[in-house]
Residue frames as a rotation matrix with the C-alpha (Angstrom) as fourth column:
UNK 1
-0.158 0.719 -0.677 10.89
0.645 0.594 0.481 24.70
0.748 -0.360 -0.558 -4.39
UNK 2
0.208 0.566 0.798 8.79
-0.345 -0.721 0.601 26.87
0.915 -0.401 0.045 -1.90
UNK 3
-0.798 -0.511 0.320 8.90
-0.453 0.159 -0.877 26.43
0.397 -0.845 -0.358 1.63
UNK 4
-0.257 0.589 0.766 5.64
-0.793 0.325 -0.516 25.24
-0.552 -0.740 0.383 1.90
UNK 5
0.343 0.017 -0.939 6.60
-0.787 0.551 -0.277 22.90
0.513 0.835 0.202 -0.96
UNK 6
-0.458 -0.732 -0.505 9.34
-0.240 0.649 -0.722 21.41
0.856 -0.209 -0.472 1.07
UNK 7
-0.597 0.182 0.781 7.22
-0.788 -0.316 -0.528 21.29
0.151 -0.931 0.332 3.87
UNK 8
0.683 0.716 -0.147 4.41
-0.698 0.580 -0.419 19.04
-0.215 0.389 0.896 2.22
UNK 9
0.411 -0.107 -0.905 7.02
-0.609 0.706 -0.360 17.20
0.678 0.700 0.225 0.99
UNK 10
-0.826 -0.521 0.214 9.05
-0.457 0.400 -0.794 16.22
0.328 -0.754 -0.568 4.27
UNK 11
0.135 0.686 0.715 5.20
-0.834 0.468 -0.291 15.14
-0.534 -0.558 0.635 5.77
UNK 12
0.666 0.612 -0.427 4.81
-0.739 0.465 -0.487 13.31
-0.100 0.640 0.762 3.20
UNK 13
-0.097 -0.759 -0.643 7.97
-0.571 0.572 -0.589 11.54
0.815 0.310 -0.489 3.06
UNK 14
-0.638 -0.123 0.760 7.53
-0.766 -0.002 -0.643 11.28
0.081 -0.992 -0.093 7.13
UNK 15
0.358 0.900 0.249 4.01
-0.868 0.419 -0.265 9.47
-0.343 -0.121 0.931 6.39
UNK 16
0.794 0.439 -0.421 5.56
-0.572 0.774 -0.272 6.79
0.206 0.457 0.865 4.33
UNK 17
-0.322 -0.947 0.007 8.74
-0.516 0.169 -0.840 6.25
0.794 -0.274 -0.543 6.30
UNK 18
-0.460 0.247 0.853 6.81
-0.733 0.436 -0.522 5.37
-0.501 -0.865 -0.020 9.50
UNK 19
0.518 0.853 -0.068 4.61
-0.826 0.477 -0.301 3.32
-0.224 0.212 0.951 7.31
UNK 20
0.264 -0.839 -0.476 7.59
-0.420 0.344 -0.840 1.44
0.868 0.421 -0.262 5.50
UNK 21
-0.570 -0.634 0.523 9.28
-0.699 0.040 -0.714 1.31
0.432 -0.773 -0.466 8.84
UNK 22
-0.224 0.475 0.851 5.92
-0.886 0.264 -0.380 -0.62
-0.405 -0.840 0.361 10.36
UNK 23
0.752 0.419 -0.509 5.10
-0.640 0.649 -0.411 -2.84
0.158 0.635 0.756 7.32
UNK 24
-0.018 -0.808 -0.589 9.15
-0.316 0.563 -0.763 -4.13
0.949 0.172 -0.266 7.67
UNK 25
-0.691 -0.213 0.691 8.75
-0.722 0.153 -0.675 -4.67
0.038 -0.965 -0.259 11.45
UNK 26
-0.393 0.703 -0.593 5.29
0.728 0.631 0.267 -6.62
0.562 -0.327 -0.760 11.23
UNK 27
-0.810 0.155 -0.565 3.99
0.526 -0.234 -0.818 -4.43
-0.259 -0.960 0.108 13.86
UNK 28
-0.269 0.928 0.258 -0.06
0.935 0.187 0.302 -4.65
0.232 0.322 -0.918 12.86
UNK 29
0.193 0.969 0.157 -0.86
0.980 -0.184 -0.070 -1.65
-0.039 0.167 -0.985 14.95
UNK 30
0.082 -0.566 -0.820 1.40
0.314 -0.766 0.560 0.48
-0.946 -0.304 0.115 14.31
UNK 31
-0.878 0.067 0.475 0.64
0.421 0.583 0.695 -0.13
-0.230 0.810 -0.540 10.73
UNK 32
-0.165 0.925 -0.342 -2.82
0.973 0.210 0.100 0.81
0.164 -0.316 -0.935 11.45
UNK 33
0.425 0.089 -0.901 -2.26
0.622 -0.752 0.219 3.95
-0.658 -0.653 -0.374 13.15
UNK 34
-0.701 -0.656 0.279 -0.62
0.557 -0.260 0.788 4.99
-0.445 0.708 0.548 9.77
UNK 35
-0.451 0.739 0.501 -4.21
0.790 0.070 0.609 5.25
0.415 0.670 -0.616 8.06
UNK 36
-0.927 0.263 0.267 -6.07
-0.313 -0.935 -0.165 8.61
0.206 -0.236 0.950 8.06
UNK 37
-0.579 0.733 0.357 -9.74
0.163 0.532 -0.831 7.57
-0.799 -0.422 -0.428 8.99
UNK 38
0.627 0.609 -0.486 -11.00
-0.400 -0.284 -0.871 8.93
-0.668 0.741 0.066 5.63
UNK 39
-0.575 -0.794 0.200 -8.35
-0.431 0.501 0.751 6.55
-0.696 0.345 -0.630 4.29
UNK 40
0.555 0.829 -0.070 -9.20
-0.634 0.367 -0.681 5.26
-0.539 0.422 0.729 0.71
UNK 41
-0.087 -0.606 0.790 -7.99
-0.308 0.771 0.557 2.28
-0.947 -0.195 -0.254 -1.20
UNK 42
0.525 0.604 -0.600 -7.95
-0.662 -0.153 -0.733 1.91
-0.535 0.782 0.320 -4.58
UNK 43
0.155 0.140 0.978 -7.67
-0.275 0.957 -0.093 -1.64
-0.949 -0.255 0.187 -6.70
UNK 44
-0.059 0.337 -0.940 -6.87
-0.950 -0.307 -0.050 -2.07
-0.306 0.890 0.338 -9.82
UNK 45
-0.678 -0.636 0.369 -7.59
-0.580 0.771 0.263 -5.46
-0.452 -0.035 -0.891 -12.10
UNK 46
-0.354 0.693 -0.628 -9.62
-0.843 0.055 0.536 -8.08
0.406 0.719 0.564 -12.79
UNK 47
-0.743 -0.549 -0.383 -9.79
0.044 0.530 -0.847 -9.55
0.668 -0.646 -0.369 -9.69
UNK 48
0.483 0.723 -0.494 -12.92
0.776 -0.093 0.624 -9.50
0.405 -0.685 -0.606 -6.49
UNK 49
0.051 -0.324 -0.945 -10.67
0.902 -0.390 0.182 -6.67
-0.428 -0.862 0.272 -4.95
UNK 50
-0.833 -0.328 0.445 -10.25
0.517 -0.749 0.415 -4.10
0.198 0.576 0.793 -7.76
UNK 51
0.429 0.701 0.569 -12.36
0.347 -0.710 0.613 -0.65
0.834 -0.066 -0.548 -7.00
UNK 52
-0.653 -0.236 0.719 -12.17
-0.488 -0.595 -0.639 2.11
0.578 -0.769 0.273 -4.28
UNK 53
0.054 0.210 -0.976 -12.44
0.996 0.054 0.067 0.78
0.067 -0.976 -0.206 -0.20
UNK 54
0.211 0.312 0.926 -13.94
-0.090 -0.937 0.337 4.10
0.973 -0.155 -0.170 1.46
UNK 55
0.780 0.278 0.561 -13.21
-0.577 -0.028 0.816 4.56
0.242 -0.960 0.138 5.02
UNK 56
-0.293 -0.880 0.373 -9.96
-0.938 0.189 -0.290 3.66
0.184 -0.435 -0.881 6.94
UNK 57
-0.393 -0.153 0.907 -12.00
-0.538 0.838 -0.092 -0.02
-0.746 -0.524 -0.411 8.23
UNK 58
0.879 0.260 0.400 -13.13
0.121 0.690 -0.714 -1.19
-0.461 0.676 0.575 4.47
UNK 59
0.693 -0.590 -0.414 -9.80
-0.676 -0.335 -0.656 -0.42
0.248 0.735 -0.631 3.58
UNK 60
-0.368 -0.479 0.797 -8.57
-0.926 0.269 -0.266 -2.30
-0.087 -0.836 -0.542 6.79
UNK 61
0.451 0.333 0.828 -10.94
-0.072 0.938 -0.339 -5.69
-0.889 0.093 0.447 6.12
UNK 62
0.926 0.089 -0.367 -10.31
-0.378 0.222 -0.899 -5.38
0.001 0.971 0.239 2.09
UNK 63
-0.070 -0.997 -0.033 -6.07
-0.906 0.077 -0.416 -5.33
0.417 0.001 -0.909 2.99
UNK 64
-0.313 0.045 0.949 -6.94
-0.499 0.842 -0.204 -8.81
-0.808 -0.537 -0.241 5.55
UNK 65
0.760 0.529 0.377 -9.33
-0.218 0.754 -0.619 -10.54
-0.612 0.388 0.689 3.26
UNK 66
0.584 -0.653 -0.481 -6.11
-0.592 0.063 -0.804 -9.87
0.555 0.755 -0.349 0.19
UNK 67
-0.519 -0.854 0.045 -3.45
-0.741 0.423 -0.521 -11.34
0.426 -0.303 -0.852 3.03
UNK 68
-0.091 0.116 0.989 -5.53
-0.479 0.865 -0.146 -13.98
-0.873 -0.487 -0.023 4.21
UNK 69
0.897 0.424 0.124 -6.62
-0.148 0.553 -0.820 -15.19
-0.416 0.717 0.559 0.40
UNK 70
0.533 -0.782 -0.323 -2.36
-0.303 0.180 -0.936 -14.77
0.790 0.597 -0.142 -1.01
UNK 71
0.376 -0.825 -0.423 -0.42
0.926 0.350 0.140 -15.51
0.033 -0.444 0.895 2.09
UNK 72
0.665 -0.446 0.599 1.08
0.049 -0.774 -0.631 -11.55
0.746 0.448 -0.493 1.26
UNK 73
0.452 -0.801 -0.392 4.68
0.794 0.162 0.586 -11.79
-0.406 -0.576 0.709 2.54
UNK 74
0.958 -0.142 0.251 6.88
0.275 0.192 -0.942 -9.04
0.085 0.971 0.223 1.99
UNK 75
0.621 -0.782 -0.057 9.99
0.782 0.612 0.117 -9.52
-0.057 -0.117 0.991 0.93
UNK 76
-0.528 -0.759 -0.382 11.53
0.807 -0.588 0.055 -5.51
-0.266 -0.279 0.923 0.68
UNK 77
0.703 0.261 -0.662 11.06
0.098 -0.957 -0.273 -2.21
-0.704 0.127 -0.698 0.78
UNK 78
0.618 0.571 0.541 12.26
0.760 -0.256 -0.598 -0.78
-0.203 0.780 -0.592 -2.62
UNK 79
-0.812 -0.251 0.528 12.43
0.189 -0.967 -0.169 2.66
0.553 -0.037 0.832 -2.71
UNK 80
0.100 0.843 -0.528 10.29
0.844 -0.353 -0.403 5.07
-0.526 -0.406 -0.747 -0.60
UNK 81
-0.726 -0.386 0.568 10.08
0.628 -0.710 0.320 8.60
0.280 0.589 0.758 -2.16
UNK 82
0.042 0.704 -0.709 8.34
0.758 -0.484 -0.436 11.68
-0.651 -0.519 -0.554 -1.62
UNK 83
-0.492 -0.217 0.843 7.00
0.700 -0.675 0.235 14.93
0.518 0.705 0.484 -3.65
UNK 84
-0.993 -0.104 -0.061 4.96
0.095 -0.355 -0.930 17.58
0.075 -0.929 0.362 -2.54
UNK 85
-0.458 0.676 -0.578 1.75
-0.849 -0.140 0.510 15.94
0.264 0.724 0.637 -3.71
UNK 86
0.880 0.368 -0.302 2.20
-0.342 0.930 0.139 12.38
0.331 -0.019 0.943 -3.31
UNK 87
-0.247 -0.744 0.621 4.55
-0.889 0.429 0.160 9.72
-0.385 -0.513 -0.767 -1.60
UNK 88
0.727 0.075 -0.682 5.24
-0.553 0.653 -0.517 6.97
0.407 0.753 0.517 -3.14
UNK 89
-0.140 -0.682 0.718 6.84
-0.465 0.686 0.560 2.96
-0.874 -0.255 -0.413 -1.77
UNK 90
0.229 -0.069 -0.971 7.90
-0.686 0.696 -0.211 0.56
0.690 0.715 0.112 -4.38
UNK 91
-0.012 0.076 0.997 7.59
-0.893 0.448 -0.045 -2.75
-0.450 -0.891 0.063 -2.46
UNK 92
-0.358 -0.056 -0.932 8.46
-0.573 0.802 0.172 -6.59
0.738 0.595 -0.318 -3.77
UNK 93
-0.097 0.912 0.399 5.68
-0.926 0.064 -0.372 -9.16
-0.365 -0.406 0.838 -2.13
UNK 94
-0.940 -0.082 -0.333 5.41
-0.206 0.911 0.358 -12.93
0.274 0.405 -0.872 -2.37
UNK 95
-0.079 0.992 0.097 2.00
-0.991 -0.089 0.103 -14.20
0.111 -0.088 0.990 -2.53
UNK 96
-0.945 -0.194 0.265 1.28
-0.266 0.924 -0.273 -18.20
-0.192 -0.329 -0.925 -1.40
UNK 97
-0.252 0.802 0.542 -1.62
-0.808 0.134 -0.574 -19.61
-0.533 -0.582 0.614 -2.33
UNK 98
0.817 0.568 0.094 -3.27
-0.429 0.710 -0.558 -23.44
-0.384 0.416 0.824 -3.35
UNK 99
0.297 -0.775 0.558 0.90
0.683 0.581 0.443 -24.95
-0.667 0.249 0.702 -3.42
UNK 100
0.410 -0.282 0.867 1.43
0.769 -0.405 -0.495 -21.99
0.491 0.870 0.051 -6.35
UNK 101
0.195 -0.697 -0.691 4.37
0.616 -0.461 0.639 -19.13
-0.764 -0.549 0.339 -4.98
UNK 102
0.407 -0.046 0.912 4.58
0.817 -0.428 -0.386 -15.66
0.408 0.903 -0.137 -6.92
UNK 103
-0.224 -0.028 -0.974 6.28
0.716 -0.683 -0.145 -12.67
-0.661 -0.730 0.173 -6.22
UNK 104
-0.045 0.333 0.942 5.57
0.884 -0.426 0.193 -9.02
0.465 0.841 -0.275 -7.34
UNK 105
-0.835 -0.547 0.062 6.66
0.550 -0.832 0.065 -5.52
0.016 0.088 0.996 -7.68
UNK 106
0.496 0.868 -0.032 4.04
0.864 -0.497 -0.080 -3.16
-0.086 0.012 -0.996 -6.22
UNK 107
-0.780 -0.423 0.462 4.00
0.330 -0.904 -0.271 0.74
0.532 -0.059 0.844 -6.35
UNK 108
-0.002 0.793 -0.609 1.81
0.996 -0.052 -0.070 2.37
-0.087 -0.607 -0.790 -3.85
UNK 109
-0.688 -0.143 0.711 1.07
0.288 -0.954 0.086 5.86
0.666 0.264 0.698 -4.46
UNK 110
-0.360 0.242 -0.901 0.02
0.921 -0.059 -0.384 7.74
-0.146 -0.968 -0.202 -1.53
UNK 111
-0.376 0.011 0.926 -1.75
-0.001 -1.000 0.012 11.03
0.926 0.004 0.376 -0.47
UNK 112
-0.518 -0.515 -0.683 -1.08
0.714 0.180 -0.677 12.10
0.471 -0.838 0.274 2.96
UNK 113
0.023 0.376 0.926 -3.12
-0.034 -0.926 0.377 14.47
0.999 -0.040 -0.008 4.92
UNK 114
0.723 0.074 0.686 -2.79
-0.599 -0.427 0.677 15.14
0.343 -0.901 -0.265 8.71
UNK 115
-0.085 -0.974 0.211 0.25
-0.995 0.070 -0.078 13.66
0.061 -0.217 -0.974 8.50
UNK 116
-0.313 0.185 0.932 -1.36
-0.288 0.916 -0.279 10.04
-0.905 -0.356 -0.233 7.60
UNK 117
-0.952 -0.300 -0.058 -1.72
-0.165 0.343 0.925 8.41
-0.258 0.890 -0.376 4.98
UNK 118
-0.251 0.896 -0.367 -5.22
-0.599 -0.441 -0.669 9.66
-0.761 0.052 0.647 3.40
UNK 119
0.809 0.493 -0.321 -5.27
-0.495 0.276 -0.824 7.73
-0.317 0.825 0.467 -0.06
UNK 120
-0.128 -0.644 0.754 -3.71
-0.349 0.741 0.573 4.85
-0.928 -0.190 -0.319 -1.83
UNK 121
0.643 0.499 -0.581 -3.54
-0.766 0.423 -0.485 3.64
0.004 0.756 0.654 -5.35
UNK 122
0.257 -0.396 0.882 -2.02
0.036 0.916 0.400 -0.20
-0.966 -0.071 0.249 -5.86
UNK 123
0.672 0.032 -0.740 -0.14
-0.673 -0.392 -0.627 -0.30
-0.311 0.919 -0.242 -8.95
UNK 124
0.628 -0.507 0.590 0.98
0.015 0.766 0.643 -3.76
-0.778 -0.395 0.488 -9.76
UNK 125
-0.275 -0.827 -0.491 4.04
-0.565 -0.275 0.778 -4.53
-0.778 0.491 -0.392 -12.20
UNK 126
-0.917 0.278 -0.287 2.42
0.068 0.816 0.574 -7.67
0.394 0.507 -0.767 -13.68
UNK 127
-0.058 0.980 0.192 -1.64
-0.804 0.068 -0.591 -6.98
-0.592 -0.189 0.784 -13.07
UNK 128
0.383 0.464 -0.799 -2.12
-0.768 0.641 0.004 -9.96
0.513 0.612 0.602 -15.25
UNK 129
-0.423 -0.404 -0.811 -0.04
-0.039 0.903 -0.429 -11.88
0.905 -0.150 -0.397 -13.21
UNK 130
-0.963 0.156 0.218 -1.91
-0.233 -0.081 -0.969 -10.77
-0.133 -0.984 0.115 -9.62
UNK 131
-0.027 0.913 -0.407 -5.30
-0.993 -0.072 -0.097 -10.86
-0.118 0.401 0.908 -11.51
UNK 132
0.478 0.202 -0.855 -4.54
-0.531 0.842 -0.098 -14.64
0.700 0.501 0.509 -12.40
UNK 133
-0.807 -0.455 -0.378 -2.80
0.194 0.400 -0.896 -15.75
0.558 -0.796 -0.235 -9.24
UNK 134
-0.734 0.633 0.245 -6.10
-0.530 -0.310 -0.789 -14.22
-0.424 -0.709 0.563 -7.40
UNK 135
0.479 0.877 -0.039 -8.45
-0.878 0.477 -0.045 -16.33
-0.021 0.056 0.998 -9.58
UNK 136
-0.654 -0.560 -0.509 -6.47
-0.335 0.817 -0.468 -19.77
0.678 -0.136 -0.722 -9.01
């Protein structure tokens, strides 16, 4: 590995440690302050959320509208991991919603640029099971 391999890869780890570190605290704007302003979001599913959120505040309303419509609790950090490409949390998540209680294994894949966290894909373990827990 290059030095400007390992270099890309420490940000990158850095980006999703502080993130990790804010999601496990609760601490909303510190959380926030994670997100690159060209921050995209990308959905998969069969669900009202699935597609790409453009822009650090449709990425910011699309995440609320998801935790206000499941309850989204979560319940651990995983793993975190880093390459010198992408960063990557694996994150387990209870969802609440209409008296029904699921939980589920996300992977977030990340790309990191000024040392924030520039892009996002959601990659559930059980899309069929978030995809049907979101139309309930």
């Amino acid at each position: 590995m290059t030095a400007s391999h390992a270099d890309a890869q420490a940000t990158n780890l850095e980006a999703v440690q502080r993130y990790a570190a804010a999601w496990q605290s609760g601490d909303r704007a510190a959380l926030a302050d994670c997100y690159h302003d060209d921050f995209t979001l990308h959905y998969f599913g069969d669900n009202a959320f699935a597609g790409d959120h453009v822009g650090k505040q449709a990425a910011l309303t699309t995440l609320a509208k998801f935790s206000a419509l499941t309850n989204r609790k979560l319940l651990s950090i995983v793993d975190v991991m880093a390459g010198p490409a992408r960063a990557t949390i694996i994150a387990r998540e209870s969802f609440e919603r209409g008296g029904q209680r699921a939980e589920f294994e996300r992977v977030l894949v990340y790309t990191v640029r000024d040392g924030k966290l520039h892009e996002c894909w959601v990659l559930d373990g059980d899309r069929a099971g978030v995809d049907r827990f979101l139309a309930a």
